[in-house]
N, C-alpha and C positions, 0 to 999 in steps of 0.2 A: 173404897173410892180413891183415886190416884188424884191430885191435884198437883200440876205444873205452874210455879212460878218463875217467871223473870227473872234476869240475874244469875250471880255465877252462886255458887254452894253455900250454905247458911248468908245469904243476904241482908236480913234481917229477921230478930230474934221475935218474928210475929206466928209463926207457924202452927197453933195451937187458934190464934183467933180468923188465922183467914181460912179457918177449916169451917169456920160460919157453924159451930155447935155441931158438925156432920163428923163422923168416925172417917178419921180419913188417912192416907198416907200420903205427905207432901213433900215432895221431889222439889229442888232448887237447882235443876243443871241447865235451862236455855237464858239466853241473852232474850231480849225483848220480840225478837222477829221469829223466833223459834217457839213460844208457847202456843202460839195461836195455830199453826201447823201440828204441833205434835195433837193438840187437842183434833184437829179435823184428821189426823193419820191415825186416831184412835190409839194412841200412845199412851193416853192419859184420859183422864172422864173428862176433866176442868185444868180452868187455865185463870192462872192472877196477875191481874194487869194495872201497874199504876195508871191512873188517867190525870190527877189533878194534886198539886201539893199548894197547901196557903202562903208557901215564902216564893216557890217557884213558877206556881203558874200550871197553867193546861199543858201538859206534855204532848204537842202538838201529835208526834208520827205515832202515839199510841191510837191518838183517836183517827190518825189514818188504817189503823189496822181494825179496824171496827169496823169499814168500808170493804177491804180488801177481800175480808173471810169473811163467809158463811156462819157465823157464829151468832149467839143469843147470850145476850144482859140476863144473867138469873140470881145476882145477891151484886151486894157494896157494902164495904166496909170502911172504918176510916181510923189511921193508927198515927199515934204518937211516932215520930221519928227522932232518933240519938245521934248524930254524929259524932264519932271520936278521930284523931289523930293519933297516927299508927304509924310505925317505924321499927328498924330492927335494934335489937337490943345492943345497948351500947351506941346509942344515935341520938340526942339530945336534939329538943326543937331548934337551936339556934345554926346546926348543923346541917338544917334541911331551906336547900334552895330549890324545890319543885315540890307540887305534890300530888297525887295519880287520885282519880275518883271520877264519877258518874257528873255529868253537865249539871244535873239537877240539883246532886251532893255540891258539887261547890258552887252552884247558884246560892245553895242554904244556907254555903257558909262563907259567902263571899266576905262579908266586914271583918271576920275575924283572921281569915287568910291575907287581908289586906295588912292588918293593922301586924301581922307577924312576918310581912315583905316576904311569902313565899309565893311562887310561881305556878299559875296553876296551868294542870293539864288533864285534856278531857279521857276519859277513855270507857270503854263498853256498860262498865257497871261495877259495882265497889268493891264486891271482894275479889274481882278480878284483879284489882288495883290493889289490894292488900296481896292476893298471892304473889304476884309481880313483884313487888316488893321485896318476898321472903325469898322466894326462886331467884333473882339475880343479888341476893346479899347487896343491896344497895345501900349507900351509905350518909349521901346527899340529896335522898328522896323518902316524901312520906307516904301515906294512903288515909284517908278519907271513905272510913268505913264503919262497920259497929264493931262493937265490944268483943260481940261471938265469932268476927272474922278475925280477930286478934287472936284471939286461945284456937282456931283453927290453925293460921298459919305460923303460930307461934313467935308475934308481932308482940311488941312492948308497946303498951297506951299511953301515948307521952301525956295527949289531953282530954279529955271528956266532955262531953255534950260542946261540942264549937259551933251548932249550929247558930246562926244570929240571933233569934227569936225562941221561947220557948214553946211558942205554942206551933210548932213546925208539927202541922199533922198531913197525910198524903191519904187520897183517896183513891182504895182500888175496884176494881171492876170485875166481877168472875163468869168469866163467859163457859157456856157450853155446846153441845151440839146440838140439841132438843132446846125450845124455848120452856118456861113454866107456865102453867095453867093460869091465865089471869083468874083474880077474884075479888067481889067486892065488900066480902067480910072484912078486910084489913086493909090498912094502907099499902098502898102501891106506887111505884113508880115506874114512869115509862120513859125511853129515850128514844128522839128522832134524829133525822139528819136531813136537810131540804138544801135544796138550792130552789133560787127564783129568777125569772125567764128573765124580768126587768131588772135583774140586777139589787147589789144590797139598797137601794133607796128606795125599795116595795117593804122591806121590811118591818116598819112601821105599824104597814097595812095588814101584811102575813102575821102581826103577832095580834091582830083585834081576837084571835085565838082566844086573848089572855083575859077578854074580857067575859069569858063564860069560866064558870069556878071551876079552875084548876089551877094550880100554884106551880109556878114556873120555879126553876133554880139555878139554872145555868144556863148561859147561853156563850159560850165561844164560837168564835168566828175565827174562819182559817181560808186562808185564800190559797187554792189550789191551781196551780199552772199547767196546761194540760199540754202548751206546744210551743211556748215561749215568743209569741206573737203578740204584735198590741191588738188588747182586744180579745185578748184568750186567756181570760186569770176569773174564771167564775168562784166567788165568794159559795162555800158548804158551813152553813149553820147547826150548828148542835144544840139540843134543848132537851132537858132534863125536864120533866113537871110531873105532878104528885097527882096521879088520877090512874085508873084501871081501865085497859082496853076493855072488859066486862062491862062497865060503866054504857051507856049509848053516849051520853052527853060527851066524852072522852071521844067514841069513834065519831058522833055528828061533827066535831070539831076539827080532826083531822081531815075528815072528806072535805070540807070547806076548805082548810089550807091547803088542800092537795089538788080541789078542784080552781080554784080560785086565783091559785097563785103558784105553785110551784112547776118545777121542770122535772124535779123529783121526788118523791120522798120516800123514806127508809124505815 
């Protein structure tokens, strides 16, 4: 099995657990808009997709690409993240006024970027920001990356772990082409996506869902702009909850919010 993750080449040093126990071979050559394509141009079997980090937040445009493709939710995993500070050898922290890394990566690591007066700047994904680094021999720039993008691009780790918090864990998503066979031998989880015709102040009402046993887990809300008009910004809710479409009481529940209340659902 081929699995494509996000990101540019050894990304992060996870590659053995987001194989999810499967015999795999896992490829780290697309940026974020590119795994979910290779997987539907049969490039690759599966695709790994950060959705969610506890210092950063819902990664909004992944879960717009959940939308976009034809794809299926078939495993989630949830991994410790390390950020280090990376620089080329012979470049001392006090030496560096900018530093290159992923939106997410220096959301992670915002206090400690702060509190070392370096300038940050966004770019595609992290070790693209470490190779950038080593290919233009730069001297007054860092990257904000891991460990194993260091011994790639042959970066000196000026510091270790800078993320703010240590319990900086990210949740990814692994989509495929084929959905899996619901079942109700084991726990299951299922994700939707609605929007509602009244607007988010039905939502309330759209979640009495919750009051038949299923355990919800997430719900982000993302306001979607479809023409830039007052009046054209309809609210897409996402909801994670712990139940098996095998279940009836799972699909009696759905039809209810689907009949009941939504414009769409996913």
């Amino acid at each position: 099995m081929w699995i494509e993750a996000n990101h540019n080449r050894y990304h992060y040093d996870h590659k053995g657990r987001l194989g999810l126990r499967c015999k795999v071979h896992l490829e780290t050559a697309c940026i974020t808009f590119g795994v979910a394509n290779a997987v539907e141009r049969w490039l690759v079997d599966r695709a790994v997709l950060p959705i969610e980090n506890s210092l950063g937040g819902s990664i909004h445009r992944n879960y717009d690409l959940l939308l976009r493709h034809r794809l299926h939710i078939v495993g989630e995993v949830k991994l410790a993240i390390r950020h280090c500070l990376l620089a080329n050898h012979g470049v001392k922290v006090e030496d560096l006024k900018r530093v290159l890394s992923h939106p997410q990566a220096l959301a992670q690591c915002e206090n400690t970027l702060t509190r070392l007066g370096i300038v940050r700047e966004a770019v595609d994904d992290t070790a693209g920001a470490a190779k950038h680094v080593a290919l233009h021999k730069l001297k007054d720039t860092g990257a904000v990356a891991s460990a194993a993008a260091a011994k790639i691009y042959g970066l000196n780790l000026l510091v270790q772990d800078i993320q703010d918090y240590s319990d900086n864990v990210t949740r990814f998503l692994m989509l495929a082409r084929e959905p899996i066979i619901p079942r109700t031998d084991r726990p299951f989880k299922t994700s939707i996506v609605f929007s509602l015709d009244e607007g988010p102040g039905m939502l309330f009402k759209a979640l009495a869902i919750e009051s038949r046993p299923l355990q919800r887990q997430a719900l982000p809300a993302h306001n979607e702009s479809t023409n830039g008009f007052p009046g054209s910004f309809p609210y897409l809710f996402y909801v994670d909850f712990q139940a098996s479409m095998a279940d009836q009481r799972a699909q009696n529940a759905l039809s209810h919010l689907k009949v009941s209340f939504c414009v769409n659902l996913t």
